[in-house]
ZAMARGU-4260 file (C-alpha; in steps of 0.2 Angstrom, whole numbers, plus 5000, padded with zeros to 4 digits):
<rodrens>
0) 5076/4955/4893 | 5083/4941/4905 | 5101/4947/4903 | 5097/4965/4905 | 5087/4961/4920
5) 5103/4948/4927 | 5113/4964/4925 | 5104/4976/4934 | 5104/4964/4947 | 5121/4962/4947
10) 5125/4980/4948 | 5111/4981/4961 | 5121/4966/4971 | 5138/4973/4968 | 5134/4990/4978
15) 5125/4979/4992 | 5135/4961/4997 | 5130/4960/5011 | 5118/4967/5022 | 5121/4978/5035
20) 5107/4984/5047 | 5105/5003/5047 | 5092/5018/5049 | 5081/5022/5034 | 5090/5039/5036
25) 5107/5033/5036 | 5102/5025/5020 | 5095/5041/5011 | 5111/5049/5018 | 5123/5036/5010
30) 5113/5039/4993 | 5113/5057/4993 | 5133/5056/4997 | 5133/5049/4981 | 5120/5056/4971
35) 5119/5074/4978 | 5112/5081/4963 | 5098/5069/4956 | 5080/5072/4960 | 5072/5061/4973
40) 5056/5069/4972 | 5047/5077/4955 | 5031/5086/4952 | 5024/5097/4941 | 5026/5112/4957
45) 5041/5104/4964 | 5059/5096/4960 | 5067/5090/4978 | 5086/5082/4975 | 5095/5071/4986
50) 5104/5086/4994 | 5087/5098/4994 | 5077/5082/5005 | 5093/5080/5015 | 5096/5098/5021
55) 5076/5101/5024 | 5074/5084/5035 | 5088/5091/5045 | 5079/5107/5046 | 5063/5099/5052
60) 5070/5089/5065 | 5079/5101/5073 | 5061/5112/5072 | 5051/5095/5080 | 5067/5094/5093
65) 5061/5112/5098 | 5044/5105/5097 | 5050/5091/5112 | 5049/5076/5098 | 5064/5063/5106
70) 5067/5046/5102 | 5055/5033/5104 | 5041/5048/5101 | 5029/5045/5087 | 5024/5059/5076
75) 5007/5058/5066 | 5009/5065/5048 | 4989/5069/5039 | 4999/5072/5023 | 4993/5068/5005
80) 5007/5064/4992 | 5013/5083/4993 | 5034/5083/4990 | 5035/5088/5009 | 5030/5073/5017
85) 5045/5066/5009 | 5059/5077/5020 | 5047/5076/5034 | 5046/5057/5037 | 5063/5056/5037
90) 5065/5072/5049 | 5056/5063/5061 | 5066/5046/5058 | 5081/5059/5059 | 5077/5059/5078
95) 5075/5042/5084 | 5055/5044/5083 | 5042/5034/5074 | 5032/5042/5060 | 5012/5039/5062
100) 5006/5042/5042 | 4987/5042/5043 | 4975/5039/5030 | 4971/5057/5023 | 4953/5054/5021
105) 4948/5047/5040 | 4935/5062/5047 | 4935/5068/5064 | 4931/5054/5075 | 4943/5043/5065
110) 4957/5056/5070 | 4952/5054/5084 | 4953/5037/5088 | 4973/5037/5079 | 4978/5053/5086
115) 4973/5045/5104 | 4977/5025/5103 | 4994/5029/5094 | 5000/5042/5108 | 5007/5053/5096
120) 5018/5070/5102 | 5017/5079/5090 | 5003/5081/5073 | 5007/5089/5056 | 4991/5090/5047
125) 4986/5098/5030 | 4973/5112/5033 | 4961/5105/5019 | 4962/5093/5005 | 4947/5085/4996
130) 4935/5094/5003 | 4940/5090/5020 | 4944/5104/5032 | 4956/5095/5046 | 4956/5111/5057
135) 4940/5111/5058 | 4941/5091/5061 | 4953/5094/5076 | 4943/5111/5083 | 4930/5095/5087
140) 4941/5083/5094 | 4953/5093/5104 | 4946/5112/5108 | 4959/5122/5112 | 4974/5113/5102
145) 4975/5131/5091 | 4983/5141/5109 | 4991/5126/5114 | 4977/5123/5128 | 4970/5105/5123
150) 4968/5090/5136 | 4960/5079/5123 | 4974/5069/5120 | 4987/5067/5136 | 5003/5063/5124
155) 4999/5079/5112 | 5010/5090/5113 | 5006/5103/5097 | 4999/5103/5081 | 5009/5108/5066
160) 4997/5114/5049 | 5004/5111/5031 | 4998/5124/5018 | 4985/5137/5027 | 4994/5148/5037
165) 4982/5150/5054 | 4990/5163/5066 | 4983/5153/5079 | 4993/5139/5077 | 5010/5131/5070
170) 5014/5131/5054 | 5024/5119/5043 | 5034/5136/5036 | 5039/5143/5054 | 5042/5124/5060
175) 5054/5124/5045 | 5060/5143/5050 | 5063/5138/5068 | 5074/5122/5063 | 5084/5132/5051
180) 5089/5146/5062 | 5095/5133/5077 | 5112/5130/5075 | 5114/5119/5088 | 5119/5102/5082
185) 5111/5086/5079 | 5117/5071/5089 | 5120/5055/5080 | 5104/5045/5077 | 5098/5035/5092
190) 5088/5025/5085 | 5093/5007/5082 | 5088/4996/5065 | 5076/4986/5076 | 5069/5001/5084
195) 5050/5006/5076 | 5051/5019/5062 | 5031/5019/5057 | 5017/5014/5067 | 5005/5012/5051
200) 4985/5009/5054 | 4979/4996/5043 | 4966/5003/5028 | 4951/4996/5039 | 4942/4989/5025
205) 4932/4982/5042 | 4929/4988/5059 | 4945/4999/5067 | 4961/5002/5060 | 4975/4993/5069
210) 4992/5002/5070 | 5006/4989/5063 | 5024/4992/5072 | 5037/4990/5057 | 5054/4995/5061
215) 5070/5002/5050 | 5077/4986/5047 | 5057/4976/5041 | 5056/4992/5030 | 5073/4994/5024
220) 5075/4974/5019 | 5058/4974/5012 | 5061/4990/5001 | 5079/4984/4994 | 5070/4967/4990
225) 5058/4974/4979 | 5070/4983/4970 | 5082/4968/4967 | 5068/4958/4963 | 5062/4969/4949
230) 5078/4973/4944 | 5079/4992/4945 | 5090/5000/4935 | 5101/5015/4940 | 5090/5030/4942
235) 5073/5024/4941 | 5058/5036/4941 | 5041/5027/4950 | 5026/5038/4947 | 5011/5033/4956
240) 4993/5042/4966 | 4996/5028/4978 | 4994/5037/4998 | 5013/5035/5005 | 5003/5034/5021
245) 5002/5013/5014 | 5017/5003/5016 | 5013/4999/4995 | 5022/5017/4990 | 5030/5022/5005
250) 5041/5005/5004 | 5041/4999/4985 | 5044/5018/4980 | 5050/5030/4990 | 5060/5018/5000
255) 5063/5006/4986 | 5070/5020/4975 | 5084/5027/4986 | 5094/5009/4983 | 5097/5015/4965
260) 5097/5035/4967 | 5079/5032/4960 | 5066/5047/4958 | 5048/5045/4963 | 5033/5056/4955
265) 5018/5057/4969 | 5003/5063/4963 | 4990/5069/4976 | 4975/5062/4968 | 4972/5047/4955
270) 4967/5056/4938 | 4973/5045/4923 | 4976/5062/4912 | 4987/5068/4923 | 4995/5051/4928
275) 4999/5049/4906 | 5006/5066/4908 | 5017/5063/4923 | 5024/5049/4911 | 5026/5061/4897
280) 5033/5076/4909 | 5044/5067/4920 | 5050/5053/4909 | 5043/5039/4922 | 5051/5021/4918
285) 5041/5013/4931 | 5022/5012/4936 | 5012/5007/4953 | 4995/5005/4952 | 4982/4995/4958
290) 4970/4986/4946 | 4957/5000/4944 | 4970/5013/4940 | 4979/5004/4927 | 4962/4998/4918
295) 4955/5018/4918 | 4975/5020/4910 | 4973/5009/4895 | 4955/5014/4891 | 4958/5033/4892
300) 4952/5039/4875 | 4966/5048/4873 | 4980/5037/4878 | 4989/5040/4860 | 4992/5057/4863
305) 5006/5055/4875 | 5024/5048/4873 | 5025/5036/4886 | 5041/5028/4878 | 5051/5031/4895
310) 5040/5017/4905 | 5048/4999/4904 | 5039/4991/4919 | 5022/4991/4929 | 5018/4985/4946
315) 4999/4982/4948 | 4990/4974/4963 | 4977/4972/4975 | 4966/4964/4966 | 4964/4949/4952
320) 4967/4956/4935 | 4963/4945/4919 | 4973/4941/4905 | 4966/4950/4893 | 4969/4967/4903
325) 4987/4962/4906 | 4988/4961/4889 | 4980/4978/4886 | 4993/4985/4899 | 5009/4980/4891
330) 5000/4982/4873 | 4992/5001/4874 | 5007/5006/4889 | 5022/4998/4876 | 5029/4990/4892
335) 5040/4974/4895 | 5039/4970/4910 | 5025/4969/4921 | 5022/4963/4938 | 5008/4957/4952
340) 5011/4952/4970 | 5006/4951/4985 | 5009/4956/5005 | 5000/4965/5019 | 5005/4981/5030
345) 5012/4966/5043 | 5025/4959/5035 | 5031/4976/5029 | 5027/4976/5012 | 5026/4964/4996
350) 5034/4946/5000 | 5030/4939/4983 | 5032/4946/4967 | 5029/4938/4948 | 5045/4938/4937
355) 5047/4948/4921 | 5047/4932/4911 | 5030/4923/4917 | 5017/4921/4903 | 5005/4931/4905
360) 4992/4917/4913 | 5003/4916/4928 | 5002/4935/4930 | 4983/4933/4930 | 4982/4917/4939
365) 4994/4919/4956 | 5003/4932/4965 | 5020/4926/4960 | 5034/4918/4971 | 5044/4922/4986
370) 5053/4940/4982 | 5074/4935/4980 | 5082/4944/4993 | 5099/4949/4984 | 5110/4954/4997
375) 5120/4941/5009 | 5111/4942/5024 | 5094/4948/5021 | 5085/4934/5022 | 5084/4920/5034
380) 5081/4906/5021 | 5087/4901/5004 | 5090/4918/4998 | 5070/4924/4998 | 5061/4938/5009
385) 5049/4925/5017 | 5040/4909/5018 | 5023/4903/5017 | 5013/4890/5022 | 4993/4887/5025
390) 4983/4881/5038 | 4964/4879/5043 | 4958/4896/5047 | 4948/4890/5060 | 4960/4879/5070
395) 4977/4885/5065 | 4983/4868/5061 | 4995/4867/5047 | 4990/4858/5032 | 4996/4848/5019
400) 5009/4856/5006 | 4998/4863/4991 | 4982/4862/5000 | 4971/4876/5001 | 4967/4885/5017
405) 4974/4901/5026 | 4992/4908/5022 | 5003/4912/5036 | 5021/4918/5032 | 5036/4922/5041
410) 5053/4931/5038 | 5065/4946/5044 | 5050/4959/5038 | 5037/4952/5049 | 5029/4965/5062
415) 5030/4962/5080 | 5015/4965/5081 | 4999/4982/5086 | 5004/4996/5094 | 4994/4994/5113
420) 4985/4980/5107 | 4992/4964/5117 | 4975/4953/5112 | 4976/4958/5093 | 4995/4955/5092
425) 4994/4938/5101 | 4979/4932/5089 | 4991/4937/5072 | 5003/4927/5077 | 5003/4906/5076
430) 5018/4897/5084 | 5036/4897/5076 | 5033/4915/5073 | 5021/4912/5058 | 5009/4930/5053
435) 4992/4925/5049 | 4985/4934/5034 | 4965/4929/5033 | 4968/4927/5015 | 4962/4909/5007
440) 4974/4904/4996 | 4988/4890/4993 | 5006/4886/4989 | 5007/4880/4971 | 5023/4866/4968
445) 5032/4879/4958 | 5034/4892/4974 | 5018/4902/4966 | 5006/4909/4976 | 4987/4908/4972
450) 4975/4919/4982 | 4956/4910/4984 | 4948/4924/4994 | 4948/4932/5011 | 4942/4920/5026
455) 4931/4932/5033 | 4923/4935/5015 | 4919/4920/5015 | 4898/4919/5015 | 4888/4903/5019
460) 4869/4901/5008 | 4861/4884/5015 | 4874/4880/5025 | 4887/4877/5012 | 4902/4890/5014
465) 4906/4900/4998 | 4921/4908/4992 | 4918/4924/4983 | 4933/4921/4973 | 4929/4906/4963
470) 4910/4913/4957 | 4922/4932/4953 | 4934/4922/4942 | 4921/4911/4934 | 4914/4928/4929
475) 4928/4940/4926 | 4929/4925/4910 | 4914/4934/4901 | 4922/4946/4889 | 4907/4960/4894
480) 4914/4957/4912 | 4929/4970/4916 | 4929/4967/4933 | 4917/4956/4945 | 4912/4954/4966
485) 4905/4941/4973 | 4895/4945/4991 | 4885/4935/5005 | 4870/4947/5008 | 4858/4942/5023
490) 4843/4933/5020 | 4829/4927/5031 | 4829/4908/5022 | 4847/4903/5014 | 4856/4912/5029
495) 4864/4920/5016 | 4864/4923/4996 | 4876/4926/4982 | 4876/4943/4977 | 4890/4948/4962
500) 4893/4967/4955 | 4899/4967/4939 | 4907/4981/4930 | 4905/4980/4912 | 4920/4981/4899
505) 4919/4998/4889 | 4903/4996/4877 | 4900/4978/4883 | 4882/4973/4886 | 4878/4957/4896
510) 4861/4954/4906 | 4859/4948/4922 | 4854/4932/4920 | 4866/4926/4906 | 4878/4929/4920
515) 4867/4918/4931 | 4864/4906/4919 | 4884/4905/4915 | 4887/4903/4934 | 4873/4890/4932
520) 4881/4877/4919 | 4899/4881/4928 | 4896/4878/4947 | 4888/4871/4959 | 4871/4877/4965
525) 4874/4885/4979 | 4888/4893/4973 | 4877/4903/4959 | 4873/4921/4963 | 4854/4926/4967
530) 4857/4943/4960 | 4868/4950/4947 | 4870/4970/4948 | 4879/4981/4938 | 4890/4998/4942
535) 4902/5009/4936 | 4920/5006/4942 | 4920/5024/4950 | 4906/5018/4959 | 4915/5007/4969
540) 4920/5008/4986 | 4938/5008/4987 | 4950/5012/5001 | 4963/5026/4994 | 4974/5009/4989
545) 4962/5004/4979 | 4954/4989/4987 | 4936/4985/4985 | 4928/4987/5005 | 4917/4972/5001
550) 4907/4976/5015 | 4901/4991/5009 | 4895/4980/4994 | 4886/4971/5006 | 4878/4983/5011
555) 4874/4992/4997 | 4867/4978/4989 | 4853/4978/5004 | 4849/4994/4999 | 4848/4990/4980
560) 4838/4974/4984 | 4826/4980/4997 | 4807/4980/4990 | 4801/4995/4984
</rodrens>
């Protein structure tokens, strides 16, 4: 596998020496002058090639131009995984604008409060989806937008809707229409690589999303390191329901996948029936998934009934995984290779990823080691997309090599900070350019990462901090335990106590307080959960990327352990 992967690599490498600083569209354009023909986007409805995205984006931005998007502008895309939002990113990167792409599911006021902090020009919105009606959303927050007559928003110059035709307002079809029938020509990008190409709002798995400035050259560098990394092969076909409004698809697929004339398969919605079909259909070689996804995968009853002999590798993150499910994965998937990693929207993307060769227990226990670069030039040290280091949380002072504390990283994919938000940016950032992350973790000897927990899930019972991270892995260990979260609930006496959700291993059985007791003989006392409750993995409250919002936890454990 080694030799196969060295190869791919090398191939990878031979097409890319060095690195160049571009557009992102330049470099969909220098991959469709070679691979015209092959698909860049498949779905069941839909086959986009290389030529197909091309010729549309060009379309859309001369449409958006007629709209008065220049460069510099930002455009907001409210876009599910729908094959157009593929053309349309890149239309709008065509012009020397920045692409805003908004969390599908955010209601009204949270429209509100992106549409109006990011200054956008121009919104194209889906008229419903999941049983959200945006029109509607944006009759509330900006009356009038439908004749063109809103003063809501100051920098809003039109709303463009996507699949429902509203006579009242632009649609996607005659934006489309209006670019085609101009013939006047397109100038030459303005944009330069270090110019912003996406202003992307954090999940907000607490408080207000903040909007992270990434420009062509962090996206572009990140997206060609995860595929040198991983070793893509020529053509590779990534099928995930990840949102590409979150940097995890929209870099380490769709971006990722045009250094190899590489297909992806978006699905709108996760549904792991559909996702084994999509394998089936489509021929996938190559899966994104977050933890929850890939378990629902391998225990789907019906798993048998598809030929999924096409996938050779899986990327699944976001959250702590054990080994027994890893092994689950590459058993009940036929995979061989199978990664984990770890990075945040700020630093563009992943910046570590495990190789294809770690046992198994590495997998489970870090988030790998700093991503090889590839390409002369990439990188600013030692060939690897960043570095890391930790330091207290509280004061910021470094700490010794291998101790435990809070990760900060630095490197060519690091953001330059919030759109508008000069306080926010300034407390990211330590001296020598180093990105906080406010995860607890540490930096193994071997250049692996570990991840301990989040600094501000941290909880304190008696006075004594906690980290939910230690009781979830101690737990996790049960074999009736699939997947287990540890949270600080309020409480007049302790200040706060343990309280762990456990989701239960299909037809596992385990009571409460043989969890306790287990946590008991294992840690010390005030590390032990109060309560142990149990829920069904769909009952969890994810962001669309998959990660647990431990504060809704919080607080649904309030209401479970409220007297009657």
């Amino acid at each position: 596998m080694l030799d196969a992967m060295e190869q791919r690599r090398a191939a990878l490498a031979a097409r890319h020496p060095t690195w160049n600083p571009t557009t992102l569209d330049a470099i969909l354009a220098a991959t469709a002058a070679r691979h015209a023909d092959r698909p860049l986007v498949l779905s069941d409805d839909a086959t986009l090639t290389y030529r197909d995205v091309m010729a549309r984006a060009d379309a859309l931005a001369r449409g958006l131009r007629l709209e008065g998007v220049r460069a510099g502008d930002r455009v907001a895309l409210v876009m599910a995984n729908h094959p157009d939002f593929v053309p349309l990113v890149f239309a709008i990167w065509r012009l020397g604008a920045a692409a805003i792409p908004v969390n599908f599911l955010f209601k009204a006021r949270e429209l509100a409060y992106v549409v109006g902090q990011s200054e956008c020009r121009v919104v194209i919105t889906m008229a419903a989806f999941r049983g959200l009606d945006y029109l509607a959303a944006f009759d509330e927050i900006a009356p009038g937008w439908r004749e063109g007559q809103s003063t809501a928003f100051p920098h809003l110059r039109s709303v463009i809707v996507h699949g429902g035709e509203d006579g009242a307002a632009s649609s996607y079809t005659a934006l489309l229409a209006r670019g085609q029938a101009d013939t006047t020509t397109l100038p030459p990008n303005p944009a330069d690589p270090l110019d912003p190409a996406v202003v992307m709002y954090t999940s907000g798995t607490t408080g207000l999303p903040k909007g992270v400035i990434q420009t062509h050259d962090n996206l572009a560098r990140s997206a060609y390191a995860g595929a040198y990394h991983q070793a893509f092969e020529d053509g590779r076909r990534t099928l995930f329901a990840l949102p590409l409004y979150h940097a995890f698809a929209l870099v380490e697929g769709l971006l990722a996948a045009l250094f190899v004339g590489g297909a992806i398969i978006p699905q709108l919605i996760f549904d792991a029936t559909a996702m084994l079909a999509g394998i089936e259909r489509h021929r996938a070689t190559y899966l994104m998934a977050v933890p929850t996804m890939s378990v629902a995968l391998v225990e789907h009853p019906d798993i048998g009934r598809y030929d999924l002999s096409s996938l050779e590798a899986i990327l699944s993150a976001a959250a702590p995984t054990p080994v027994r499910i890893w092994q689950q994965i590459k058993d009940r998937l036929g995979i061989r290779e199978v990664f984990t990693g770890y990075g945040m929207t700020e630093v563009g993307a992943a910046t570590t990823l495990t190789a294809p060769n770690d046992d198994l227990s590495v997998v489970a226990q870090t988030v790998g080691r700093l991503m090889d670069a590839g390409a002369a030039g990439i990188a600013e040290r030692d060939g690897v997309l960043a570095e890391y280091k930790t330091v207290d949380p509280l004061t910021g002072e470094d700490l010794p090599a291998g101790s435990v504390g809070e990760l900060c990283s630095r490197g060519p994919t690091s953001t330059s900070g919030y759109f508008a938000k000069p306080a926010e940016t300034a407390a990211l950032f330590l001296p020598g350019g180093w990105v906080r992350s406010g995860d607890l973790g540490r930096v193994r000897p071997d250049g692996y990462l570990e991840l301990t927990g989040r600094s501000k899930e941290l909880y304190k019972s008696g006075g004594e901090l906690v980290s939910p991270k230690e009781v979830e892995d101690l737990l996790t260990g049960h074999p009736a335990v699939a997947q287990a979260f540890a949270v600080g609930v309020p409480d007049d006496r302790w200040g706060e106590i343990g309280c762990a959700w456990i989701v239960l291993s299909p037809g596992a059985t385990v009571t409460a307080d043989a969890l306790i007791n287990l946590a008991r003989e294992r840690l010390a006392r005030f590390k032990v959960p109060k309560h142990v409750l149990f829920l069904d993995a769909a009952e969890l409250p994810t962001t669309p990327t998959g990660k647990v919002q431990k504060f809704r936890l919080v607080e649904m454990a309030r209401q479970r352990l409220q007297p009657a």
